[in-house]
DOZA-570329 format. One line per field, with one value per residue: residue in three letters; x, y, z of N, C-alpha, C, O in turn. Coordinates in nm, 2 decimals. Layout:
REM residues N
r ALA_...;
neast X_...;
nnorth Y_...;
nup Z_...;
caeast X_...;
canorth Y_...;
caup Z_...;
ceast X_...;
cnorth Y_...;
cup Z_...;
oeast X_...;
onorth Y_...;
oup Z_...;
//
This chain:
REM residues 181
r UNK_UNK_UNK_UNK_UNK_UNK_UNK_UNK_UNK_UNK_UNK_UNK_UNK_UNK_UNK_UNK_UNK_UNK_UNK_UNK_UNK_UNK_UNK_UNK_UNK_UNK_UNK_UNK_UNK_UNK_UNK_UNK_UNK_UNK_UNK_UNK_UNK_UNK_UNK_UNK_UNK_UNK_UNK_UNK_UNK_UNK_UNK_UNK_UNK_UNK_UNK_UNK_UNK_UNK_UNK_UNK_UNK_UNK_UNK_UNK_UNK_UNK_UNK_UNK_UNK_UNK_UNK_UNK_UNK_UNK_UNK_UNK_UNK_UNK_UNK_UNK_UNK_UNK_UNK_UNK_UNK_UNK_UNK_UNK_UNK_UNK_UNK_UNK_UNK_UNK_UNK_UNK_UNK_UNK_UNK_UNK_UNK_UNK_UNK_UNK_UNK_UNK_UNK_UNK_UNK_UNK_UNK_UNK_UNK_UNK_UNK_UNK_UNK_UNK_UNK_UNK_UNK_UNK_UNK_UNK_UNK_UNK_UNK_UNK_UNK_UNK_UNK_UNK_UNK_UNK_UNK_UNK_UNK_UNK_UNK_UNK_UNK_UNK_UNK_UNK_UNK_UNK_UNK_UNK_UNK_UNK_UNK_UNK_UNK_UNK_UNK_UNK_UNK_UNK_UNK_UNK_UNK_UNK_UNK_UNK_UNK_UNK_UNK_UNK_UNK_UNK_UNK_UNK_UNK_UNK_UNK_UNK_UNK_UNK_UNK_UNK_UNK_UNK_UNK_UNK_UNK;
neast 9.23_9.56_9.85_10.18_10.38_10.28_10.30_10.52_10.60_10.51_10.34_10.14_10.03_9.94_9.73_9.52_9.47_9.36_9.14_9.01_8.92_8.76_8.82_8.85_9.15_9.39_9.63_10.00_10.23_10.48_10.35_10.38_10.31_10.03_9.77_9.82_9.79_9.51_9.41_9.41_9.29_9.29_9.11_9.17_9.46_9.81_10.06_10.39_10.54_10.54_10.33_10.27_10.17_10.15_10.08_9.81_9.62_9.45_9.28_9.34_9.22_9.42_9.75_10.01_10.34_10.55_10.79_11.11_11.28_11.06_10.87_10.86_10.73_10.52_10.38_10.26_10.12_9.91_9.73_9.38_9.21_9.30_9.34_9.63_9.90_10.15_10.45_10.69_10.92_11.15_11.39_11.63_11.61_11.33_11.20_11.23_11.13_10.90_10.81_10.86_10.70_10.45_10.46_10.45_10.29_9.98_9.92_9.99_10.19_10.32_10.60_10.57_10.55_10.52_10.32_10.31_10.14_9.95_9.69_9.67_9.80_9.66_9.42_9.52_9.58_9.29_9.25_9.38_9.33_9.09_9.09_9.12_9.39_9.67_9.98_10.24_10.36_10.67_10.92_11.13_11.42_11.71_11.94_12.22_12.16_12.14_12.25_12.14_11.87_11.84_11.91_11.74_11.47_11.58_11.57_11.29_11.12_10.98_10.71_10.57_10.68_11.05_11.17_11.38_11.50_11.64_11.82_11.70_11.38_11.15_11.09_10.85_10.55_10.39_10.14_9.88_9.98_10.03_10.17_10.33_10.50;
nnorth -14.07_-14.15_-14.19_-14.23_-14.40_-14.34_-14.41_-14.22_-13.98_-13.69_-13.83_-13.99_-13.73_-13.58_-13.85_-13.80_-13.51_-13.53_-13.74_-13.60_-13.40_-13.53_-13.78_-14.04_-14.28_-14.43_-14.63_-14.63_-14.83_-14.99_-15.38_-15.34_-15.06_-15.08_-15.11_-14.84_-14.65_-14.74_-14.68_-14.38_-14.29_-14.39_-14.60_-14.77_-14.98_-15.11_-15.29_-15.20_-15.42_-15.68_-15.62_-15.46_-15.09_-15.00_-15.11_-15.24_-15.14_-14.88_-14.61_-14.26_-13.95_-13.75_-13.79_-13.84_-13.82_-13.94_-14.08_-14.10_-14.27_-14.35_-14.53_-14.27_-14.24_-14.45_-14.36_-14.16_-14.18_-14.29_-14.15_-14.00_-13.85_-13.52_-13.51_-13.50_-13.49_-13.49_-13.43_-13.46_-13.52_-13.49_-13.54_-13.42_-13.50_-13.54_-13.30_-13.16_-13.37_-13.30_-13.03_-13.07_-13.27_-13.12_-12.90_-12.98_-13.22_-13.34_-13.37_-13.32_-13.20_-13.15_-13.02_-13.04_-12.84_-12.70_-12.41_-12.21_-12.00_-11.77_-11.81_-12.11_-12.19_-12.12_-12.30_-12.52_-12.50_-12.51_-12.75_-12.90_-12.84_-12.91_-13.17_-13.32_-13.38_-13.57_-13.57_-13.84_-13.97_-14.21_-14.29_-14.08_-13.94_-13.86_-13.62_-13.72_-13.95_-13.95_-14.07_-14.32_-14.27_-14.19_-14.44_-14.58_-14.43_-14.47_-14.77_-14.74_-14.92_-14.78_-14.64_-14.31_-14.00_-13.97_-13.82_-13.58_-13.45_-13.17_-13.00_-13.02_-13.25_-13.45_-13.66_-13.72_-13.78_-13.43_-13.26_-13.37_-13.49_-13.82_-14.10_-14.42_-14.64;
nup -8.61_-8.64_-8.41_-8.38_-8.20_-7.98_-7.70_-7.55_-7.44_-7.53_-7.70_-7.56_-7.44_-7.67_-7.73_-7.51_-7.60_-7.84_-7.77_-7.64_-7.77_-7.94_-8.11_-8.30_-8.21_-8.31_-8.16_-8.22_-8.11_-7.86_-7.76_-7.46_-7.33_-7.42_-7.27_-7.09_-7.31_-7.41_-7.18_-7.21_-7.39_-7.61_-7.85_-8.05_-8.11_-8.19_-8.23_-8.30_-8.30_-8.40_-8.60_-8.87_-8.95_-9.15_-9.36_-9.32_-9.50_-9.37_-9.34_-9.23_-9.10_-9.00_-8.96_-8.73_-8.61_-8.40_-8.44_-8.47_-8.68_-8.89_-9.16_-9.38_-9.66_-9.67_-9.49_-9.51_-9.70_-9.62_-9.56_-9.57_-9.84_-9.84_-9.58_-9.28_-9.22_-8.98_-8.83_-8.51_-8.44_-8.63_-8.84_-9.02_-9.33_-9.32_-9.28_-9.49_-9.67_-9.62_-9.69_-9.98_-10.02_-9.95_-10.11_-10.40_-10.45_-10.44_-10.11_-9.78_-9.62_-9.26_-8.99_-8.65_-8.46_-8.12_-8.12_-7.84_-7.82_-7.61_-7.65_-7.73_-7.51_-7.27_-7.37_-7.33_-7.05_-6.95_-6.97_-6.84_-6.55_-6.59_-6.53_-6.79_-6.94_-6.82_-6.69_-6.74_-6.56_-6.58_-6.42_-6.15_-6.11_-5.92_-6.03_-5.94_-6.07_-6.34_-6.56_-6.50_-6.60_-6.85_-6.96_-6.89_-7.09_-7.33_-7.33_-7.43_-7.29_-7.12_-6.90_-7.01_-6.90_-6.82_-6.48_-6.39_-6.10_-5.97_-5.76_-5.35_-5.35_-5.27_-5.46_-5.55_-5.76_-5.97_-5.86_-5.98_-6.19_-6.32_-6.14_-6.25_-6.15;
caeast 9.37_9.66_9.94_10.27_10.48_10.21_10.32_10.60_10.58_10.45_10.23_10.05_9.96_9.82_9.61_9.44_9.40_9.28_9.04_8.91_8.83_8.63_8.91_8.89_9.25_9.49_9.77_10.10_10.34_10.46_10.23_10.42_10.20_9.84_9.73_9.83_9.70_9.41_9.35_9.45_9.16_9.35_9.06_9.27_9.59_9.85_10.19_10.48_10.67_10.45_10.24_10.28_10.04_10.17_10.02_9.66_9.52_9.39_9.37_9.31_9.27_9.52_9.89_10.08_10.42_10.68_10.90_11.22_11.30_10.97_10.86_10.79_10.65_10.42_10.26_10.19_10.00_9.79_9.61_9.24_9.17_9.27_9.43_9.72_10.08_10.25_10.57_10.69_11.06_11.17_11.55_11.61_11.55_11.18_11.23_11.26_11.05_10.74_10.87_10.86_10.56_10.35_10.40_10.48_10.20_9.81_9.95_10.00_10.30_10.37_10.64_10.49_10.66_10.42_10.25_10.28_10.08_9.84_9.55_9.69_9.87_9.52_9.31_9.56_9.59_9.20_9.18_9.45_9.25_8.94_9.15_9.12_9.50_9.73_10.14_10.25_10.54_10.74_11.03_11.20_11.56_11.78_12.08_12.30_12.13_12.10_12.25_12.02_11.74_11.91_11.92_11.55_11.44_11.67_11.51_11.18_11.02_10.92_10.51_10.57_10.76_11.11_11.21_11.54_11.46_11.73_11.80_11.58_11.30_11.13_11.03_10.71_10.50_10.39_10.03_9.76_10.02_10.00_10.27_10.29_10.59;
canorth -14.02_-14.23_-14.16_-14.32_-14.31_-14.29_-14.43_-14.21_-13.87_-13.62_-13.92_-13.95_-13.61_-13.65_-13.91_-13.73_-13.40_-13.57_-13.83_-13.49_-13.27_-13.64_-13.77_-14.15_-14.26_-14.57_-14.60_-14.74_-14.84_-15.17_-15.39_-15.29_-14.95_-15.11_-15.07_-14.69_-14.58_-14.71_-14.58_-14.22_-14.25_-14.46_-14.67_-14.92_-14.99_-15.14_-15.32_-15.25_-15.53_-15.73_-15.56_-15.30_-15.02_-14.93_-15.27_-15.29_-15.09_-14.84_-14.44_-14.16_-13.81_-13.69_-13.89_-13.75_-13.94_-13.89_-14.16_-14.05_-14.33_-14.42_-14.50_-14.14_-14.25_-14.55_-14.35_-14.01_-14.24_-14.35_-14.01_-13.95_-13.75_-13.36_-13.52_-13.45_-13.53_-13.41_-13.53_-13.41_-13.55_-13.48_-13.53_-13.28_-13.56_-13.58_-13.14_-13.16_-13.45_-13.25_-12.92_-13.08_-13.29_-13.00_-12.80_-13.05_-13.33_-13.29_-13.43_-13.23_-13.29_-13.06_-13.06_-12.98_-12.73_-12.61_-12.28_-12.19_-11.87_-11.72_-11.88_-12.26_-12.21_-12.10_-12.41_-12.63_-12.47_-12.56_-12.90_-12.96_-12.75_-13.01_-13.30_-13.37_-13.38_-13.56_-13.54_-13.93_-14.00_-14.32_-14.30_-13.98_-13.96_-13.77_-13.55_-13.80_-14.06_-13.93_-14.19_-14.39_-14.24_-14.18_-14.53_-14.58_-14.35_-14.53_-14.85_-14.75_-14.97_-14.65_-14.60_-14.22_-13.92_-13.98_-13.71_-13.53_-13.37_-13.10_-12.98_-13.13_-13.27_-13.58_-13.76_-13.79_-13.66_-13.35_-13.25_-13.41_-13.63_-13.99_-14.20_-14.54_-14.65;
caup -8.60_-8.60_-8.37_-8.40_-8.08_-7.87_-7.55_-7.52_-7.38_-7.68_-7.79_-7.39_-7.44_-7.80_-7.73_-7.45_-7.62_-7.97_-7.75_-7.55_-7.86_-7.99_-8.23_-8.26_-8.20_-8.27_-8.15_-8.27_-7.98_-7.80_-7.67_-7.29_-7.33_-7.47_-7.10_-7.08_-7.44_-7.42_-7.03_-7.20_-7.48_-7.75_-7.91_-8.09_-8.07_-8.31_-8.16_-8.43_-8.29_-8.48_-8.72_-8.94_-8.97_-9.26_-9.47_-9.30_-9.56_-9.35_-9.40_-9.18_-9.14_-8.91_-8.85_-8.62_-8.60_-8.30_-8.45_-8.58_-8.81_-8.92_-9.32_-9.43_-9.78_-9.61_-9.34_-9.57_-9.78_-9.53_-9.53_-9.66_-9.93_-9.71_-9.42_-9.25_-9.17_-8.87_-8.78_-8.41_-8.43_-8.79_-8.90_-9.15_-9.44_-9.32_-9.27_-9.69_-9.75_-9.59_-9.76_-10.12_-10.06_-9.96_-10.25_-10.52_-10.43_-10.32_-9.95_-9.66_-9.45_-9.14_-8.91_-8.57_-8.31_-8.04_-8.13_-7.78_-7.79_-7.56_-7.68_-7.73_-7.39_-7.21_-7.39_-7.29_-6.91_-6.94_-7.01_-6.73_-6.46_-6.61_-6.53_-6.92_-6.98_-6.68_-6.70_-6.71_-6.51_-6.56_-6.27_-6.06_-6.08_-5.85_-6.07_-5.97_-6.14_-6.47_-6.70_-6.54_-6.64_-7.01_-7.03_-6.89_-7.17_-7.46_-7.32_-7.47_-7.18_-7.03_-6.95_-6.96_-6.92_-6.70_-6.47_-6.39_-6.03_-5.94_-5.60_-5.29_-5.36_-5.19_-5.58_-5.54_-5.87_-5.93_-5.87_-6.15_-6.28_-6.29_-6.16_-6.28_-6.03;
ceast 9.46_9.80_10.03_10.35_10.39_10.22_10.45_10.55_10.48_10.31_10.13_9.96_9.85_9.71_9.50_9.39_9.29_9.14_8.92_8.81_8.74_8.66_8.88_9.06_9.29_9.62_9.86_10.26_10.39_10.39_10.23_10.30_10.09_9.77_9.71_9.76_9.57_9.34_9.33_9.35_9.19_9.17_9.08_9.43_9.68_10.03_10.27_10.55_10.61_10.39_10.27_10.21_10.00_10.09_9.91_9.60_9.40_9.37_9.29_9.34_9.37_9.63_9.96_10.14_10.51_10.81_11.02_11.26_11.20_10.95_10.75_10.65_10.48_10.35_10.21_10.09_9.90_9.71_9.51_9.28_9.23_9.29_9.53_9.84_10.13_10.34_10.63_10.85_11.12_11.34_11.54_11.57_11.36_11.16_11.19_11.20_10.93_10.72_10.78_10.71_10.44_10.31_10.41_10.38_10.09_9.80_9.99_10.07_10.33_10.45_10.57_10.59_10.51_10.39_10.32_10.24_9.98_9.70_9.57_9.76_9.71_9.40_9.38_9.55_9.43_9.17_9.30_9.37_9.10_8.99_9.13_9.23_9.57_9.89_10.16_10.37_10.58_10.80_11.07_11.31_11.61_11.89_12.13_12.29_12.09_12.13_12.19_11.93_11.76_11.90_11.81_11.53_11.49_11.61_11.37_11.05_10.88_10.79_10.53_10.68_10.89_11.14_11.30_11.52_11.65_11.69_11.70_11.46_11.28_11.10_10.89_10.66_10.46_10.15_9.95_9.90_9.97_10.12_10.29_10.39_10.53;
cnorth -14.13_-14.12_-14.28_-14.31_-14.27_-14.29_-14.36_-14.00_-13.76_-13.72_-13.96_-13.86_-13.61_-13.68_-13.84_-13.56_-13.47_-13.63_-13.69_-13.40_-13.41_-13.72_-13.95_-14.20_-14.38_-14.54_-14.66_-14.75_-14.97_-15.22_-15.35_-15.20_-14.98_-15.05_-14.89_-14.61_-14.58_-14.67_-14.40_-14.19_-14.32_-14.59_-14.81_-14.90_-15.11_-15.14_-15.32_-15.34_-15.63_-15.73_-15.41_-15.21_-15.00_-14.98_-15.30_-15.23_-14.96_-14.64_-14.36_-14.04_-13.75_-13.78_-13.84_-13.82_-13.88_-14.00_-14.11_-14.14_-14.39_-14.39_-14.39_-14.17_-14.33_-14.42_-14.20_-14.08_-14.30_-14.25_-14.05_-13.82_-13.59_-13.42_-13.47_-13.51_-13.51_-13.51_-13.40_-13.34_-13.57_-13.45_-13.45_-13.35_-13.54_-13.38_-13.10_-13.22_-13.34_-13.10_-12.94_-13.20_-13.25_-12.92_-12.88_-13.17_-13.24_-13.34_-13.30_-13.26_-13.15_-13.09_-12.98_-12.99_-12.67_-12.48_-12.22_-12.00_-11.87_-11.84_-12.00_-12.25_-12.20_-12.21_-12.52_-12.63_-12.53_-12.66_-12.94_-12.93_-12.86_-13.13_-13.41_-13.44_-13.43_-13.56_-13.75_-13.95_-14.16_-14.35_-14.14_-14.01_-13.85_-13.72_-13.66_-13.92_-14.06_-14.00_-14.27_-14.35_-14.21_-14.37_-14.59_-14.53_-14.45_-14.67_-14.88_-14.84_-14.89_-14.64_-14.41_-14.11_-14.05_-13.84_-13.71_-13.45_-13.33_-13.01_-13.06_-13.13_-13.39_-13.67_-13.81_-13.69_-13.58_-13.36_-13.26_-13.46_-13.77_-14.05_-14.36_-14.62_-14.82;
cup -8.56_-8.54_-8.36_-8.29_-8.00_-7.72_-7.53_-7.47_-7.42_-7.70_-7.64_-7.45_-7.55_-7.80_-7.65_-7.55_-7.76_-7.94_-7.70_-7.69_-7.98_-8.09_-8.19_-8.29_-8.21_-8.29_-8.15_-8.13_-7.94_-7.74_-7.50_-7.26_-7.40_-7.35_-7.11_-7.17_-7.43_-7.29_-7.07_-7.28_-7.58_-7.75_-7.99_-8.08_-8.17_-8.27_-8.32_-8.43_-8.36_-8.55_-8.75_-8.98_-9.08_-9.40_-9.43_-9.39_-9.47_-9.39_-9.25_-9.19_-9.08_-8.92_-8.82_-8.56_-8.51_-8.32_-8.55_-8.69_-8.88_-9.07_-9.40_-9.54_-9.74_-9.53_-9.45_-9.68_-9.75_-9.46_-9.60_-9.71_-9.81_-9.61_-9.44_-9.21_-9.10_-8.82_-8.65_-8.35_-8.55_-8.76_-9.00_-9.28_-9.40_-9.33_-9.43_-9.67_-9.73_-9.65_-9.92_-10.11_-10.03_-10.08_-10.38_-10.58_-10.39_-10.18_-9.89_-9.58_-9.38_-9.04_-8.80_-8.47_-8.25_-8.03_-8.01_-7.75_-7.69_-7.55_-7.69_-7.60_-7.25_-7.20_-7.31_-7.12_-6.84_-6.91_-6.91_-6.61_-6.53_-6.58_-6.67_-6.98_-6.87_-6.72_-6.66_-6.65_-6.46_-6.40_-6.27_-6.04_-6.03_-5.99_-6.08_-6.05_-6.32_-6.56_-6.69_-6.58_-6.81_-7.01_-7.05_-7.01_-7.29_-7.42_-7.41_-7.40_-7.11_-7.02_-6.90_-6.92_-6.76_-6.65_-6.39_-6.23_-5.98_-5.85_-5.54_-5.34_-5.27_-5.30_-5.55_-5.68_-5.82_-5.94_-5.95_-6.21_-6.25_-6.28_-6.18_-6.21_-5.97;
oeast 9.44_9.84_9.99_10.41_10.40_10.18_10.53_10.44_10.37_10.20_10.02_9.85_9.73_9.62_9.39_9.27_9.17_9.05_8.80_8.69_8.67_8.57_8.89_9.11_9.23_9.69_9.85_10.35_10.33_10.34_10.14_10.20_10.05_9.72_9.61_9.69_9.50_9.22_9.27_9.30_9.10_9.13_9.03_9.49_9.61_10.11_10.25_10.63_10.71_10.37_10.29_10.16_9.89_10.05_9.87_9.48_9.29_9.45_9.19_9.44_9.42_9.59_10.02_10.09_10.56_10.91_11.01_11.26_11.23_10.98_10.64_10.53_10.37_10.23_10.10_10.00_9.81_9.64_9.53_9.35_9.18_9.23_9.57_9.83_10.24_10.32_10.61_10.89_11.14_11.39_11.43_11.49_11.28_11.09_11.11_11.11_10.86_10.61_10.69_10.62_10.34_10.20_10.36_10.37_10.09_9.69_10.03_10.05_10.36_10.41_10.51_10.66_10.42_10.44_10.41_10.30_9.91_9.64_9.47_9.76_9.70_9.32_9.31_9.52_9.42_9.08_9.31_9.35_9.01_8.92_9.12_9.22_9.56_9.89_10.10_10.47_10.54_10.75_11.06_11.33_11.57_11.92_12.12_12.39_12.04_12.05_12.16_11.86_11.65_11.84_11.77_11.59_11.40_11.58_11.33_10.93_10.76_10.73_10.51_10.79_10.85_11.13_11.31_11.53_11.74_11.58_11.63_11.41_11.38_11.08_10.85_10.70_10.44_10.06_9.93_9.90_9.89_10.19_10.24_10.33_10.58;
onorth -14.21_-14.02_-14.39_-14.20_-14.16_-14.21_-14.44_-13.94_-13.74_-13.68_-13.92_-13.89_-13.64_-13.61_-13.83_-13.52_-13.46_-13.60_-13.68_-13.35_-13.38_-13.75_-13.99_-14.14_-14.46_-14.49_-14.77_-14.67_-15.07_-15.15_-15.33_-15.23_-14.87_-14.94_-14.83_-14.52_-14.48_-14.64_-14.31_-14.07_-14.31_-14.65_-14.92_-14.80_-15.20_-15.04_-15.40_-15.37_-15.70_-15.83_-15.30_-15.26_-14.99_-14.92_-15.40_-15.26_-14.95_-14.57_-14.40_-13.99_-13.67_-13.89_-13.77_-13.89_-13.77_-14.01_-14.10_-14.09_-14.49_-14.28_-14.39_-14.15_-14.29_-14.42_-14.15_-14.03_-14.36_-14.26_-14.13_-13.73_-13.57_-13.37_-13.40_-13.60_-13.53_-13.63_-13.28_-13.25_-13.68_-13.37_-13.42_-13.29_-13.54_-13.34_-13.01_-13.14_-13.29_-13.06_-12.88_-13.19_-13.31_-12.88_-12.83_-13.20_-13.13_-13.35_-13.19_-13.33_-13.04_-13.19_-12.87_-13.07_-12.62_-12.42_-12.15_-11.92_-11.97_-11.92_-12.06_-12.37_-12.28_-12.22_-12.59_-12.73_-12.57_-12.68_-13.06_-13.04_-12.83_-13.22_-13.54_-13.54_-13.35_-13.53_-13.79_-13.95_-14.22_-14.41_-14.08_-14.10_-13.74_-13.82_-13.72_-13.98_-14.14_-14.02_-14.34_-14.45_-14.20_-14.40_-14.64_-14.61_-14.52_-14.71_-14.99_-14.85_-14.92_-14.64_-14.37_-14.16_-14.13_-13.75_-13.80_-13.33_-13.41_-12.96_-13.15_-13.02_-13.44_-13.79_-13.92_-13.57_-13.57_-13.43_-13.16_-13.43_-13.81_-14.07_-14.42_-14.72_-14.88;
oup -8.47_-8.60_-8.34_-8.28_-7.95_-7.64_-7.47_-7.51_-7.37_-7.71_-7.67_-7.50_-7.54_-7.84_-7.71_-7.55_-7.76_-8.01_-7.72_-7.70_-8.08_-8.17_-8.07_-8.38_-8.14_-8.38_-8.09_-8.11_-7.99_-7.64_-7.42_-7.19_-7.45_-7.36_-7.13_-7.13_-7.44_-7.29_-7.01_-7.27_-7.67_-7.65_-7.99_-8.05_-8.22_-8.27_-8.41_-8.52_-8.38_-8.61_-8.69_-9.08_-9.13_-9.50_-9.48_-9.38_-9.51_-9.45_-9.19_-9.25_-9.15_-8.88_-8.90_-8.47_-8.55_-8.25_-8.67_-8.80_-8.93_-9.13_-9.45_-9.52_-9.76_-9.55_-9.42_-9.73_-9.82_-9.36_-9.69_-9.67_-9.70_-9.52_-9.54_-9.14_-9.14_-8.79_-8.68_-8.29_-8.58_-8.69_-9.05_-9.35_-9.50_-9.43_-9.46_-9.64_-9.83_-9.64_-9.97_-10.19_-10.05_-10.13_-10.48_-10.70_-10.35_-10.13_-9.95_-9.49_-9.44_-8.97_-8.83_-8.42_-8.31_-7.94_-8.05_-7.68_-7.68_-7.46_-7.64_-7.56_-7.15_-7.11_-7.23_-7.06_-6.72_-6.83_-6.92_-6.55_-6.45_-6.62_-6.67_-7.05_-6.78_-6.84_-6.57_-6.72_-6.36_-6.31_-6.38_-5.97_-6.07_-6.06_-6.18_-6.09_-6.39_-6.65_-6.79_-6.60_-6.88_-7.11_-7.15_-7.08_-7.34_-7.53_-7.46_-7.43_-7.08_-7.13_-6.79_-6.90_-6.68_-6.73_-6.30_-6.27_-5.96_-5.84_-5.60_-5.37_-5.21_-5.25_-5.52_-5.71_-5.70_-5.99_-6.01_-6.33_-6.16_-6.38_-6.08_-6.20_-5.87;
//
């Protein structure tokens, strides 16, 4: 499974559920987050500030891209035979591309919105309660600090979610996260 955007919030999670259910995983991020991916289950790893995934020649079955501007045509061609597509953060051009090269092509593009039913809300409550799955938290920002934490975030430095705490709190994470601080 390749994930694209792994070191960022969505792509954390990913890696741990993909590594848990036995998925080998590389993940495409800056080298900042090597460290973190592959602590989370990532297997290899693949800095775009430098290399392109897109040109190793490689294929897999799953890709599952959280990058909004990333090269649609490149990365859906780097399925196997019956893999898959999933894009997380789709602009409406990628909305259409995965539309028309579903039914038009022998490719599989899916945008992916969280089910959240019953039954995927219960597996997932599972594998948190197994300490399978942890919540990664970058930095704790008070309210008032919110454009800094907008700017953290837009930095893309980030190892991990930021978070927004409203009303008192004392910022300390929350129970079974990880703070990296």
């Amino acid at each position: 499974m390749l994930i694209n955007g792994a070191g960022g919030s969505i792509g954390a999670h990913a890696i741990q559920i993909a590594h848990t259910m036995g998925a080998q995983v590389t993940a495409v991020d800056s080298k900042i987050k090597e460290d973190l991916v592959r602590r989370l289950g990532a297997s290899d790893f693949v800095d775009y500030t430098t290399d392109d995934v897109t040109t190793m020649g490689r294929k897999f079955d799953v890709i599952f891209d959280m990058v909004a501007g990333s090269p649609y045509r490149r990365l859906i061609n780097m399925r196997q035979p019956g893999g898959r597509y999933l894009h997380s953060n789709p602009r409406l051009s990628v909305l259409l591309r995965s539309v028309l090269t579903t039914r038009l092509t022998d490719k599989s593009a899916t945008v992916a919105f969280a089910p959240e039913t019953r039954e995927a809300l219960a597996t997932l409550t599972e594998m948190i309660e197994a300490g399978k799955i942890r919540s990664i938290v970058d930095r704790i920002y008070p309210m008032a600090e919110v454009a800094e934490a907008h700017r953290r975030v837009e930095t893309e430095q980030r190892l991990g979610a930021v978070v927004i705490t409203i009303g008192e709190r004392d910022g300390s994470p929350a129970e079974g996260s990880m703070h990296l601080e």
